[in-house]
SEDO-53768 format. One line per 4 residues: number of its first residue (from 1); their letters; for each residue z, y, x negated of N, C-alpha, C, O. Coordinates in steps of 0.2 Angstrom, whole numbers, always signed. Layout:
<pts>
NUM) a) Z:Y:X:Z:Y:X:Z:Y:X:Z:Y:X; ...
</pts>
This chain:
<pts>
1) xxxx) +620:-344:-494:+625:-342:-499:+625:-335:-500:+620:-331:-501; +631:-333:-501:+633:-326:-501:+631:-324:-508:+634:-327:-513; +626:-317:-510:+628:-318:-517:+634:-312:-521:+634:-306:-518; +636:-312:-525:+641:-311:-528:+640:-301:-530:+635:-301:-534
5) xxxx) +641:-298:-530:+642:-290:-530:+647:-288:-535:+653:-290:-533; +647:-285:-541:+652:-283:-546:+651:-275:-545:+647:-272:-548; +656:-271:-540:+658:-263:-543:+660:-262:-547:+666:-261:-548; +655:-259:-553:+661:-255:-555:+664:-249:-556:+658:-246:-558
9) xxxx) +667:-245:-556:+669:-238:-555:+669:-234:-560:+669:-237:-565; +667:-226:-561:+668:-224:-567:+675:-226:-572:+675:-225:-578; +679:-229:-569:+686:-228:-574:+684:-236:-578:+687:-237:-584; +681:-241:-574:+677:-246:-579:+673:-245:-584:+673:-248:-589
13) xxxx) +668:-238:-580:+662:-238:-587:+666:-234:-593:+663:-234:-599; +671:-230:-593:+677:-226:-597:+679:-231:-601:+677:-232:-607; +683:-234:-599:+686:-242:-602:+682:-243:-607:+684:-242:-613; +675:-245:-603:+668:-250:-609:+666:-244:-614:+662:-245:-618
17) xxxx) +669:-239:-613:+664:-235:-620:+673:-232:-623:+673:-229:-628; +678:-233:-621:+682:-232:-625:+684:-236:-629:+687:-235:-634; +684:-242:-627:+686:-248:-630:+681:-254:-632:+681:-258:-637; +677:-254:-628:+672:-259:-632:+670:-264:-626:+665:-267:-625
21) xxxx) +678:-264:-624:+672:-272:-620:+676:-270:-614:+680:-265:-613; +673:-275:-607:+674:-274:-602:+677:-281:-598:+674:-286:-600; +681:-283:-596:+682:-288:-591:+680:-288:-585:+681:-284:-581; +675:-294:-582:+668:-292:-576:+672:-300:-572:+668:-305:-573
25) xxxx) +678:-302:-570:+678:-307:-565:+672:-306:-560:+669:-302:-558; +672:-314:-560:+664:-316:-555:+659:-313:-556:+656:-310:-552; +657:-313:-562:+650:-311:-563:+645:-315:-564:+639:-314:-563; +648:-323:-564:+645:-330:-562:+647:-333:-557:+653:-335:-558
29) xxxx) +644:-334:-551:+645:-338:-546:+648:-344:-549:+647:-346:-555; +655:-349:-545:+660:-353:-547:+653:-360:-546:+654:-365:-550; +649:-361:-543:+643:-368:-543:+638:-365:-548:+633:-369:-548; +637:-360:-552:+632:-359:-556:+639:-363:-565:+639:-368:-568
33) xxxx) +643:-359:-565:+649:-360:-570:+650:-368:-569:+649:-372:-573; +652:-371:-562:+651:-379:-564:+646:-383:-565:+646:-388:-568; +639:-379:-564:+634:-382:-568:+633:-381:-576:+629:-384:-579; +636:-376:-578:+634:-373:-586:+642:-379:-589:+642:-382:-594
37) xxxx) +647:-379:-585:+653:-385:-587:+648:-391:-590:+647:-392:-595; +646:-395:-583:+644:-400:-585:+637:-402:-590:+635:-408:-592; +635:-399:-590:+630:-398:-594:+632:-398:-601:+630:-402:-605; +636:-393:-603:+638:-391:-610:+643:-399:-612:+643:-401:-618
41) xxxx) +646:-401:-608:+650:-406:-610:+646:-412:-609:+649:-417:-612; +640:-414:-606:+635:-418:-608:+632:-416:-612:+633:-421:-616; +630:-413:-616:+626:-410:-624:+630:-411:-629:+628:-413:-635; +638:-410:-626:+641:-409:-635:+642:-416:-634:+645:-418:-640
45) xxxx) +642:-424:-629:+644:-428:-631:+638:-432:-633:+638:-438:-633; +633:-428:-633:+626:-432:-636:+625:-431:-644:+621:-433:-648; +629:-428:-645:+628:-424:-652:+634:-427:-655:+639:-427:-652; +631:-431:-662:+635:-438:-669:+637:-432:-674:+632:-429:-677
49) xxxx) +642:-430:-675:+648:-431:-671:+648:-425:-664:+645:-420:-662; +654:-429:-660:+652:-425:-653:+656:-417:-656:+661:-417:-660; +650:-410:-653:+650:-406:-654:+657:-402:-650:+659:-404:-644; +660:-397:-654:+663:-391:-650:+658:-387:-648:+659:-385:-642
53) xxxx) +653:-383:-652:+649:-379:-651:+643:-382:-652:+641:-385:-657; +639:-380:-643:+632:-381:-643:+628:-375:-647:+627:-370:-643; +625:-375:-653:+619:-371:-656:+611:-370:-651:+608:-375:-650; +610:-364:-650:+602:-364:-646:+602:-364:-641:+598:-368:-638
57) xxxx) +607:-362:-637:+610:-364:-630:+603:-364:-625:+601:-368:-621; +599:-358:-629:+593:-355:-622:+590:-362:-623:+589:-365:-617; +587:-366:-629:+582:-369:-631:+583:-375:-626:+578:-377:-622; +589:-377:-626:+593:-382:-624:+592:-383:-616:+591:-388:-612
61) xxxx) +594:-376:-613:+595:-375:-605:+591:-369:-602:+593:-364:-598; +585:-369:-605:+582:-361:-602:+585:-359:-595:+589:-354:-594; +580:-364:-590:+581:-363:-585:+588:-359:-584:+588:-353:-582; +592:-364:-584:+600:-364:-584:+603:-357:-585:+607:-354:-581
65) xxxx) +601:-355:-592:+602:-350:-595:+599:-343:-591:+603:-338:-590; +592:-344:-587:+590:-339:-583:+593:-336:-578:+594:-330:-577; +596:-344:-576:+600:-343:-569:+605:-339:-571:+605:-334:-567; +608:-337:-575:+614:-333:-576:+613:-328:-577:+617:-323:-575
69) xxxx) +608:-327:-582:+608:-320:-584:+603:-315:-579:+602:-309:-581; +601:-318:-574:+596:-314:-570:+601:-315:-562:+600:-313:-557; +609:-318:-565:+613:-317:-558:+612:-309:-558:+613:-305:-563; +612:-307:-550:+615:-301:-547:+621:-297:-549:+621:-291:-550
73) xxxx) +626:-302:-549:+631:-298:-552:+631:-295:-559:+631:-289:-561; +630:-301:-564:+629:-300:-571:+624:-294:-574:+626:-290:-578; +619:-294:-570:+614:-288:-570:+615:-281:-570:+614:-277:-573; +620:-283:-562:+622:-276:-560:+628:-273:-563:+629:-266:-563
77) xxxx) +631:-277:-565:+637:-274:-572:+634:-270:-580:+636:-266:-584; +629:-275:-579:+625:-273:-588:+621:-267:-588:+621:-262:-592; +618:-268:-582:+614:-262:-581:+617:-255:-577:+613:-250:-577; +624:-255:-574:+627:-252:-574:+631:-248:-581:+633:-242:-581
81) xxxx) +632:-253:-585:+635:-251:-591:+628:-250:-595:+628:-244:-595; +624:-252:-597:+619:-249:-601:+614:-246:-599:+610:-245:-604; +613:-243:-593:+605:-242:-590:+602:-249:-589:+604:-255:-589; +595:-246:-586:+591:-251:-583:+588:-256:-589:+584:-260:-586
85) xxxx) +588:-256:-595:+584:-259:-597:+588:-263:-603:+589:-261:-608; +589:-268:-599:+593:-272:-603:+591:-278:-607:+585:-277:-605; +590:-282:-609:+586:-288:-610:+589:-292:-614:+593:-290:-618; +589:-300:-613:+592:-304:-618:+590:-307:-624:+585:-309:-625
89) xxxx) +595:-307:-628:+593:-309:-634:+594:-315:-639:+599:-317:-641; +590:-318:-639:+592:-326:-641:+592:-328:-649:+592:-333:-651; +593:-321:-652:+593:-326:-657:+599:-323:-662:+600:-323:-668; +604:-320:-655:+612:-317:-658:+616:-321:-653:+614:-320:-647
93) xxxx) +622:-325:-654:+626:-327:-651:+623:-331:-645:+625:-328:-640; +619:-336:-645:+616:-341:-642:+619:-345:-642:+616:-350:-644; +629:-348:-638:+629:-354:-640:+633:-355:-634:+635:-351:-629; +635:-361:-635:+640:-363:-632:+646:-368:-635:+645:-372:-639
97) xxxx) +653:-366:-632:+658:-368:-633:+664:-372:-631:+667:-369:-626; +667:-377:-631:+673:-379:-629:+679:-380:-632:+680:-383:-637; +683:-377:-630:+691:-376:-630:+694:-381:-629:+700:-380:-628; +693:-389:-629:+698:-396:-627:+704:-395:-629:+705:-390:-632
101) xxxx) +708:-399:-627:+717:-398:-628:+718:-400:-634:+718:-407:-634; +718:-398:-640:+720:-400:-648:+716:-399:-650:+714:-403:-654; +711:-393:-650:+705:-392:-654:+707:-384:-659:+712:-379:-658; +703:-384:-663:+707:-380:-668:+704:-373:-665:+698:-372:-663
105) xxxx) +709:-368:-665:+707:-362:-663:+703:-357:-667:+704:-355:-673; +696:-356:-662:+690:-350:-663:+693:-343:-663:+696:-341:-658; +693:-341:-668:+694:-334:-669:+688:-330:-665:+683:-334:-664; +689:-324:-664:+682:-320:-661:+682:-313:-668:+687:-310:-669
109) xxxx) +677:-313:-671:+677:-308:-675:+670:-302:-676:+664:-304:-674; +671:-298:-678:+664:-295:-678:+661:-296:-685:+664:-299:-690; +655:-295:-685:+649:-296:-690:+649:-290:-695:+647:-291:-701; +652:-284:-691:+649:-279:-694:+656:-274:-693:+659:-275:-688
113) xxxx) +657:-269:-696:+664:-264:-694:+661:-257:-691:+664:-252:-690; +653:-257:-691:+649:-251:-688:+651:-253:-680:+652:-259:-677; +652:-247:-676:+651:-248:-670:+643:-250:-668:+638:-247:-670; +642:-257:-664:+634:-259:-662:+634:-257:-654:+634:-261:-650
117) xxxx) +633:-250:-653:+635:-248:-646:+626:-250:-642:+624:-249:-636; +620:-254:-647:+614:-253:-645:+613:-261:-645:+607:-264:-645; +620:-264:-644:+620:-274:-644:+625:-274:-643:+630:-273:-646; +625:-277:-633:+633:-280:-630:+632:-287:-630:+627:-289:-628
121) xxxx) +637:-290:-633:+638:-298:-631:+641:-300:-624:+646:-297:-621; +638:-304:-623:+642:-306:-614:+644:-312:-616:+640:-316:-618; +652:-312:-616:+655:-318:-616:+657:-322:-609:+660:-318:-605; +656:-327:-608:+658:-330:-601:+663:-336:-603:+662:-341:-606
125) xxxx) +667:-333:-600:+671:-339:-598:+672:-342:-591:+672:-338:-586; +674:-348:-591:+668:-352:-587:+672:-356:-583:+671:-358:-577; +679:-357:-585:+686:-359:-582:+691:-353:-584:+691:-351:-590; +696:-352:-580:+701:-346:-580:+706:-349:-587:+709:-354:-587
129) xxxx) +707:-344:-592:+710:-347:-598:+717:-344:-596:+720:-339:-595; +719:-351:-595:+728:-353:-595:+728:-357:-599:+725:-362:-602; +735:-355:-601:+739:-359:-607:+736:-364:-609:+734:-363:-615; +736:-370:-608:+732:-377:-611:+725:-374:-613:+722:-376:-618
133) xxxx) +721:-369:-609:+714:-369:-608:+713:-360:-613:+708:-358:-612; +715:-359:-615:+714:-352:-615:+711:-350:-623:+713:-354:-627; +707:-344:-624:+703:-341:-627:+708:-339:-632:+714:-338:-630; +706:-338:-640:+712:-337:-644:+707:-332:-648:+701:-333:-649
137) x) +711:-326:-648:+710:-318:-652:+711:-319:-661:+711:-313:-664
</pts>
């Protein structure tokens, strides 16, 4: 298996420090994403009532969770954008989410209105958000 390489160029790392966030297509292999799919949607239909959002994601899927965040690509983007010493943090933004078709839309908000330039969150999405499926601001 081929593994996945994210360049990014100075006009990316400009981007990420003038604006804040960065967009990193493939930063998860498409068979690691269908395993974190089926997983999250066996969990939230184990949970009375079935969950939107799985709480403790790490707790839940360490292994799983490793697999991702120790991917090559993901690594090599973070550590590109932050230096070498990056490390994950599980006890900020630990979760996971589904977007089904009539489900009420999640807002993305900040915590704090300080610039947190020494805490990036990685959000992954996990299927291409189109109209039916897509991420709401």
């Amino acid at each position: 298996m081929r593994e996945l390489t994210v360049r990014l160029t100075d006009l990316h790392i400009r981007h990420f420090h003038d604006t804040g966030y960065l967009l990193v297509p493939h930063a998860v292999p498409v068979a690691l994403c269908e395993r974190l799919i089926a997983f999250i949607r066996q969990e939230t239909r184990r949970e009375n009532p079935p969950a939107g959002k799985l709480h403790r994601f790490h707790d839940r899927a360490p292994a799983l969770v490793r697999d991702v965040i120790a991917g090559p690509a993901l690594v090599g983007a973070l550590t590109r954008l932050l230096g070498p010493n990056v490390v994950c943090v599980t006890n900020r933004h630990n979760h996971a989410g589904l977007n089904p078709p009539g489900a009420a839309i999640v807002r993305y908000h900040r915590d704090i209105l300080q610039p947190t330039r020494g805490l990036v969150t990685a959000i992954l999405y996990l299927q291409e958000s189109t109209s039916p499926t897509a991420a709401h601001t």
